[in-house]
C-alpha positions in Angstrom: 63.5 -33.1 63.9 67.4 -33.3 64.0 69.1 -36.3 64.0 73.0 -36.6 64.3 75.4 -39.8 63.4 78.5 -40.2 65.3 80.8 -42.7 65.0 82.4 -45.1 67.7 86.3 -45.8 67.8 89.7 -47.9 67.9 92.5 -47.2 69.5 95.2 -48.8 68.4 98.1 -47.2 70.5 99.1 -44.2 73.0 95.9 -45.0 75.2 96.6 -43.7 78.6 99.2 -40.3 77.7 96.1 -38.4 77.2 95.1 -38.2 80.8 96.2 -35.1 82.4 97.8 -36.6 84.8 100.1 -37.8 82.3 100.1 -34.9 79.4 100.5 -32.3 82.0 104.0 -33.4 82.3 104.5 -33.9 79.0 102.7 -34.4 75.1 100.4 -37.3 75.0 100.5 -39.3 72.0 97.6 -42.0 70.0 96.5 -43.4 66.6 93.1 -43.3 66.6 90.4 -44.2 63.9 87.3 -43.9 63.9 84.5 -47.2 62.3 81.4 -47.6 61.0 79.8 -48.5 63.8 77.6 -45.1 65.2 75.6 -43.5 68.0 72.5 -41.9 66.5 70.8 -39.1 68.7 67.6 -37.8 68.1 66.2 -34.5 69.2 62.5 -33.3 68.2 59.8 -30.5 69.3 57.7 -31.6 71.7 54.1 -30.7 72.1 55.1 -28.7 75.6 57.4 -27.9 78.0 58.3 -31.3 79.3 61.4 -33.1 78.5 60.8 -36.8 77.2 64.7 -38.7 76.9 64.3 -42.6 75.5 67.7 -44.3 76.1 67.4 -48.0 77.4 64.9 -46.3 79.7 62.4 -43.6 79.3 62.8 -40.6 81.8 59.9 -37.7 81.4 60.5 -34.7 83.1 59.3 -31.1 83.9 63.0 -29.6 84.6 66.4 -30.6 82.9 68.1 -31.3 86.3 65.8 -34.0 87.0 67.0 -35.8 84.4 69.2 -39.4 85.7 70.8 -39.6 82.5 74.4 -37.3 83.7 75.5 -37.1 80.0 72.2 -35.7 78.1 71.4 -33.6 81.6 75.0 -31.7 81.0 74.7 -31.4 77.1 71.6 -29.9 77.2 72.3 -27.3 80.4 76.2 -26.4 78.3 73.8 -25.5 74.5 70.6 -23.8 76.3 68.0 -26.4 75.1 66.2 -27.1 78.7 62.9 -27.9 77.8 59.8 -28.5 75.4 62.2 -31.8 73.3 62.2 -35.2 73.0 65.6 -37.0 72.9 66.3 -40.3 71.5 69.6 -42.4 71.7 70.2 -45.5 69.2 73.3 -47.6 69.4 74.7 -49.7 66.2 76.3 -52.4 69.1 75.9 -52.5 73.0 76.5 -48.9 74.0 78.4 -49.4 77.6 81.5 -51.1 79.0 82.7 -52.0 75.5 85.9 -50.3 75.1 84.9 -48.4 71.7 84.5 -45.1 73.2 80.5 -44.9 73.2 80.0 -42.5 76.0 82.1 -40.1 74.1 80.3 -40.8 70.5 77.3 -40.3 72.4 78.2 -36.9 74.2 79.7 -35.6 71.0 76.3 -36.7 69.5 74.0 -34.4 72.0 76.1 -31.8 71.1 75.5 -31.6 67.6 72.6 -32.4 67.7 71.3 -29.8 70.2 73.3 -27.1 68.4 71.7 -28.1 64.9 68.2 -27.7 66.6 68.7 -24.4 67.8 69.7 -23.8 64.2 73.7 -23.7 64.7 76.6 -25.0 63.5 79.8 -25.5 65.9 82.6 -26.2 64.4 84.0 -29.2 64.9 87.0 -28.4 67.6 84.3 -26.9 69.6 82.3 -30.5 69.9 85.4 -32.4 70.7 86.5 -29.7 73.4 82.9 -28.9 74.9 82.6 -33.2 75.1 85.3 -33.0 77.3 84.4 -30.5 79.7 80.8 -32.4 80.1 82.5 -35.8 80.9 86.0 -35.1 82.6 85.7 -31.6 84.1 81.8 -31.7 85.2 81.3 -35.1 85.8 84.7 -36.1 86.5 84.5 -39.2 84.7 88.9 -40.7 85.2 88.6 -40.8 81.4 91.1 -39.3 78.6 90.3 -36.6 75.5 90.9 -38.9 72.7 87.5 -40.5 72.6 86.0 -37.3 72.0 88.1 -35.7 69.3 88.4 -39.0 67.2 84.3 -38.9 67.3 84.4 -35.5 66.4 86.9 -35.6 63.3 86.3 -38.8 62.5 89.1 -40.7 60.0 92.2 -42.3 61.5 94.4 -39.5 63.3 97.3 -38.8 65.2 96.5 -37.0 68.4 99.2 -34.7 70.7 98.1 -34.1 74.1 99.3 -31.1 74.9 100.6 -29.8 78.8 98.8 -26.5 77.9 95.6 -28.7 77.6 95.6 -28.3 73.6 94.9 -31.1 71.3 96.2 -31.3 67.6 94.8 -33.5 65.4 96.7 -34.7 62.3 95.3 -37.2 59.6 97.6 -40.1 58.7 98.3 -39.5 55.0 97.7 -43.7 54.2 96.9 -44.9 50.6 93.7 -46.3 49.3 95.7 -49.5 48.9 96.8 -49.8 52.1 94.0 -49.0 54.1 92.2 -51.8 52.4 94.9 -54.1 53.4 94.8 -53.2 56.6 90.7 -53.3 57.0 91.4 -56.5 55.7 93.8 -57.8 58.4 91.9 -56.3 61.2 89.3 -58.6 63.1 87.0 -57.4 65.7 85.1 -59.7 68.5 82.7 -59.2 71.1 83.8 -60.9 73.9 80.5 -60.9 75.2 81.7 -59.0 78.9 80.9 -55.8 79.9 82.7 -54.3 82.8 82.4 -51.1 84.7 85.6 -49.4 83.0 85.3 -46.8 86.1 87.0 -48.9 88.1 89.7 -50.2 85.8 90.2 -46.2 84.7 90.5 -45.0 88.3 93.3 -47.2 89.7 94.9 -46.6 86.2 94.8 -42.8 86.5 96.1 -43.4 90.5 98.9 -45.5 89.5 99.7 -43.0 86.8 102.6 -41.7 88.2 104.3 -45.1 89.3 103.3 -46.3 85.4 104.6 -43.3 83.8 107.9 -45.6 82.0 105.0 -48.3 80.7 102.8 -44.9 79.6 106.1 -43.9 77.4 106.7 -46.8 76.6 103.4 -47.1 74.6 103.5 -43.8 73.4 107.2 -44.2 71.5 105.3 -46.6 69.7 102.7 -44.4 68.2 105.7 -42.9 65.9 106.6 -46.7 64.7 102.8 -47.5 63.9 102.2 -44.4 62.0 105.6 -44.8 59.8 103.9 -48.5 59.3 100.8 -46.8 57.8 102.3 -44.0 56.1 105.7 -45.4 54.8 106.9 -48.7 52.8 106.9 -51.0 55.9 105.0 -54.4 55.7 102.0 -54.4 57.6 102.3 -57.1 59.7 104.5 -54.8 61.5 101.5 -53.0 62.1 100.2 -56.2 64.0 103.6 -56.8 65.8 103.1 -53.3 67.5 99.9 -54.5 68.7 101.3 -57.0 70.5 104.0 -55.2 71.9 101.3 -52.4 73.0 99.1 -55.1 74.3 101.6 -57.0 77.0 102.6 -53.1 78.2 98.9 -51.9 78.4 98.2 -55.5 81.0 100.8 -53.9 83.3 99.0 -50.2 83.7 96.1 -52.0 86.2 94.9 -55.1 87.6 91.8 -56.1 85.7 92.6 -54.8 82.5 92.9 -58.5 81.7 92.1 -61.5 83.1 91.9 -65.5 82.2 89.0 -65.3 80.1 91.0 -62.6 78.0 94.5 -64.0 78.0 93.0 -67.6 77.0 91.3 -65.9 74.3 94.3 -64.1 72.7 96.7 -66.9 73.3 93.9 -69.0 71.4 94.1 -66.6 68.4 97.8 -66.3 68.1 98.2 -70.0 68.4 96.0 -70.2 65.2 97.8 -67.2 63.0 96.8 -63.7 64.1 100.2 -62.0 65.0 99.0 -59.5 67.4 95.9 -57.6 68.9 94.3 -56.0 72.1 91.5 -55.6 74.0 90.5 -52.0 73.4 89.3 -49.2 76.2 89.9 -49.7 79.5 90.3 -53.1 79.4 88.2 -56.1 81.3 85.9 -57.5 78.5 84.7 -55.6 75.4 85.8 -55.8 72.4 89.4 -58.1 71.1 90.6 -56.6 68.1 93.3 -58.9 66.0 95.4 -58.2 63.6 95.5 -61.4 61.2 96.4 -62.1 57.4 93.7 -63.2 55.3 94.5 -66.8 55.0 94.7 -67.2 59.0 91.8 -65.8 59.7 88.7 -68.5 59.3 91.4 -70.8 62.5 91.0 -67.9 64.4 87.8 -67.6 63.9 87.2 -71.7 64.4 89.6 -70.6 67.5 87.4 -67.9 69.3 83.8 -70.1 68.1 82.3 -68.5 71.3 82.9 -64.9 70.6 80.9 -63.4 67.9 83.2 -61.7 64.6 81.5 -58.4 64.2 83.2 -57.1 60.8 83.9 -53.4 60.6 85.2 -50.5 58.0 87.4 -47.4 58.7 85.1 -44.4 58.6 86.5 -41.1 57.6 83.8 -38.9 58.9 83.2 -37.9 62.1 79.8 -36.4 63.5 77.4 -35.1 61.5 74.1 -34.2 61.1 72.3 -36.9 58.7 68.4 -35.5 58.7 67.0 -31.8 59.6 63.9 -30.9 59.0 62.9 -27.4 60.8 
């Protein structure tokens, strides 16, 4: 049995420049980090030939391409393991239409985990790239690369989108200190709605060419936010980019927000968080806040009907937690 653990994401700026559509004209830029929160896939010998997948369904079958679930179907077909296993998905927090980048985690996940069962190990650029080509160039999901390499490396990185297609990933060089601060000033929320983030993502990547200004506008502040994190500036700077990010991000498609959301954030900066954002595509999901310490139980009194799910940086990405051959 092989089981891998890969971790979910944040975004906090850049989202959007690492479409193709954008990065193709010129570098893509986001501060990523990757949290506690995992995707756990399972894969195990099974007594013959069929193929047994538990996900929030169960699908037996006799061939791989009979399988319904796209993402497991392509993982498995791009390693060579097609038959005689039983795969198992496991989700710390509601796996889909969240904005924390599960569909990545999870690909990333297969990966790794298929490799390790056939007694490999790939390194870890490899995972990110071969998640990609699975979700954007096989299944044409209108979706970015930064999901997939911040599940991969883990940590909190600085990603450049390249027009040649390559991706560099550089770790931000923050102290203990201040990374502790900053976990500390960070709520996250549940909003309690799920959206298809298909939708929102298509007419963003469609309108990418008439957005391209707000896109650079949001990547010219990944520089500021990394300085923030890096250098001597006070961190609620770091919440104040948030913000700034957040009222550009509302203009790159029509349901990234709506009055539900906007009631919600206005709510918690009434009662003393100084920035935040709703993060993936937008639409429901998750609110992330950025909040001192002594603000924080009003906004929590503020936003009563969400539910506070508390979170930690994680500096590891995927990896294999339990093989037993």
């Amino acid at each position: 049995m092989i089981i891998s653990r890969t971790p979910l994401r944040i975004s906090f700026t850049g989202g959007g420049t690492d479409l193709a559509v954008f990065y193709r004209g010129e570098t893509g830029e986001v501060i990523s980090t990757a949290i506690n929160k995992y995707m756990y896939v399972t894969v195990n010998k099974r007594f013959d030939d069929t193929i047994r997948l538990s996900y929030t369904k169960t699908e037996i079958v006799d061939k791989v391409d009979q399988l319904q679930h796209e993402l497991v179907r392509e993982a498995m077909k791009l390693t060579g393991v097609t038959k005689g296993v039983e795969i198992t998905t496991i989700a710390d927090i509601p796996a889909k239409g969240t904005g924390l980048g599960s569909s990545s985690s999870l690909t990333v996940g297969l990966l790794n985990a298929l490799y390790a069962y056939k007694g490999e190990r790939v390194p870890t650029k490899r995972l990110a790239e071969e998640a990609c080509k699975i979700e954007i160039d096989i299944l044409g999901e209108p979706i970015g690369k930064q999901d997939q390499y911040i599940a991969a490396y883990g940590g909190i990185k600085h990603l450049y989108f390249k027009p040649n297609d390559d991706v560099v990933v550089e770790p931000l060089l923050v102290g203990s200190r201040k990374i502790k601060k900053l976990q500390e000033n960070l709520l996250l929320f549940y909003t309690h709605v799920t959206r298809n983030a298909n939708s929102i993502l298509k007419e963003q990547k469609a309108r990418t060419k008439h957005n391209f200004e707000e896109l650079r506008s949001l990547k010219r502040l990944v520089n500021p936010l990394r300085n923030c994190l890096e250098g001597d500036t006070n961190l609620d700077m770091f919440g104040a980019i948030l913000h700034k990010g957040w009222e550009i991000k509302k203009r790159l498609a029509s349901k990234i927000t709506n009055n539900t959301i906007d009631r919600c954030y206005h709510q918690a900066i009434a009662a003393g968080a100084i920035g935040g954002k709703i993060l993936g595509a937008g639409g429901g999901g998750f609110l992330l806040l950025y909040c001192r310490k002594q603000h924080q139980h009003k906004v929590k009194q503020a936003l009563g009907k969400l539910t506070h799910v508390p979170f930690e940086f994680e500096a590891e990405g995927s990896r294999i937690i339990y093989a037993d051959y």
